[in-house]
C-alpha positions in Angstrom: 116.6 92.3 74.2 117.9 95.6 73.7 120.0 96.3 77.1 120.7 95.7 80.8 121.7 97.3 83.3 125.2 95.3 85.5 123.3 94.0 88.2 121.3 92.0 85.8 124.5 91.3 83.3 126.8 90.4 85.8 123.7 87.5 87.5 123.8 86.5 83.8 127.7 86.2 84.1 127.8 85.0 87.5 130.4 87.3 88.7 130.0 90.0 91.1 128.4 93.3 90.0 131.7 95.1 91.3 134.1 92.8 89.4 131.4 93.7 86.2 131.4 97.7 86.9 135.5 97.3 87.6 135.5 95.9 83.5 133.5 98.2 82.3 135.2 100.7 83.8 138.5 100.1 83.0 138.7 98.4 79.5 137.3 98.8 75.9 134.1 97.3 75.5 132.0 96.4 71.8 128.7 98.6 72.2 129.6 99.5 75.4 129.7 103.9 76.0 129.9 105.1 79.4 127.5 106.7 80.7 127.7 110.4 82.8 127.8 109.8 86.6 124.3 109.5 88.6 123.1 107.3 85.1 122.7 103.5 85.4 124.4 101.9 83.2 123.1 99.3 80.4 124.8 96.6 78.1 124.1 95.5 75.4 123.9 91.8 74.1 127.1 92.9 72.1 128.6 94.0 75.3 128.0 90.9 77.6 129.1 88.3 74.8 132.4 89.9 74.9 132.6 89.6 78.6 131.1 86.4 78.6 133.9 84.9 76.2 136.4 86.5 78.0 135.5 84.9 81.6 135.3 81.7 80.1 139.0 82.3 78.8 140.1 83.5 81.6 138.7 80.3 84.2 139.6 78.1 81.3 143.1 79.0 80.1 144.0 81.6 82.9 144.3 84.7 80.4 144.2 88.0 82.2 141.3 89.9 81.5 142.8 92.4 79.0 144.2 89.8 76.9 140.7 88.0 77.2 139.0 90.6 76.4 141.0 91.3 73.3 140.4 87.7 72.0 136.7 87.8 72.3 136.4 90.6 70.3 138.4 89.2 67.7 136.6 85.3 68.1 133.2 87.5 67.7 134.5 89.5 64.8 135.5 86.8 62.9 132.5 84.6 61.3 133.7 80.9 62.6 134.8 82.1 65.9 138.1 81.4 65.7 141.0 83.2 67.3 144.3 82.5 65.5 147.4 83.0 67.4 149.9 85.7 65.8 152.7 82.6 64.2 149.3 81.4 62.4 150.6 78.0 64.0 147.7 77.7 67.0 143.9 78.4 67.0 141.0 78.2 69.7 137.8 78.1 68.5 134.5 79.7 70.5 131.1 78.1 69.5 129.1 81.9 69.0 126.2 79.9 68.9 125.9 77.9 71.8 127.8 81.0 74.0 124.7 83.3 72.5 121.8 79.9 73.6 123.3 80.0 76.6 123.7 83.5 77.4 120.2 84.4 76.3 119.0 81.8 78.8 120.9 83.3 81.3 119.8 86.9 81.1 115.8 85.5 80.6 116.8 84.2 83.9 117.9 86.8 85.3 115.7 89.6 84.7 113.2 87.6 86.1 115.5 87.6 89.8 117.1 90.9 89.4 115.3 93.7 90.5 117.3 96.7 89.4 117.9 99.4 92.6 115.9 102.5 92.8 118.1 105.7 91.7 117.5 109.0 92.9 116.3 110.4 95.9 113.5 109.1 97.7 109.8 109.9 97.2 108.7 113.0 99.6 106.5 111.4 102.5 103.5 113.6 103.4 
């Protein structure tokens, strides 16, 4: 699966496509670029499992979205998933694994609902 576009992403998610395009929009994403206006945009597997991991810490442990999204880049950079707190002293730990089972699942699901929107103008009616 190389990439797709929000509507299909944020099904995946299950958040709203505007509270997606309002992340992408306004924070640093892995293997996210943004795109030129008029273009759809498109995530990549790298993309969503950062956004994926910070949703889940932000229902589970009520960390704002910066700060969430911060952490699950560092749980994905680092090869057990762990985020270590900055004393050294605490430690979550994300299960890359299962978040990636799950999340492929997801998105299998979901491009088989999501129909992406037609861009452009309309065909020319004879």
């Amino acid at each position: 699966m190389r990439a797709v576009t929000t509507g299909t992403a944020a099904f995946a998610l299950g958040i709203n496509k505007k509270d997606l395009d309002n992340i992408l929009s306004r924070y640093p994403i892995r293997g996210y670029e943004r795109g030129r206006q008029g273009m759809a945009r498109r995530l990549s597997l790298a993309s969503i499992e950062q956004v994926a991991l910070a949703i889940d810490l932000t229902r589970d442990f009520s960390i704002p979205i910066p700060t969430a999204l911060l952490l699950a880049e560092e749980a994905l950079s680092s090869r057990e998933g762990v985020i270590t707190s900055p004393g050294g002293h605490l430690a979550i730990h994300a299960d890359i694994e299962r978040v990636r089972k799950a999340l492929h699942a997801k998105l299998t699901e979901a491009i088989e609902h999501v129909i992406p929107p037609r861009r452009g103008r309309p065909p020319l009616k004879n």
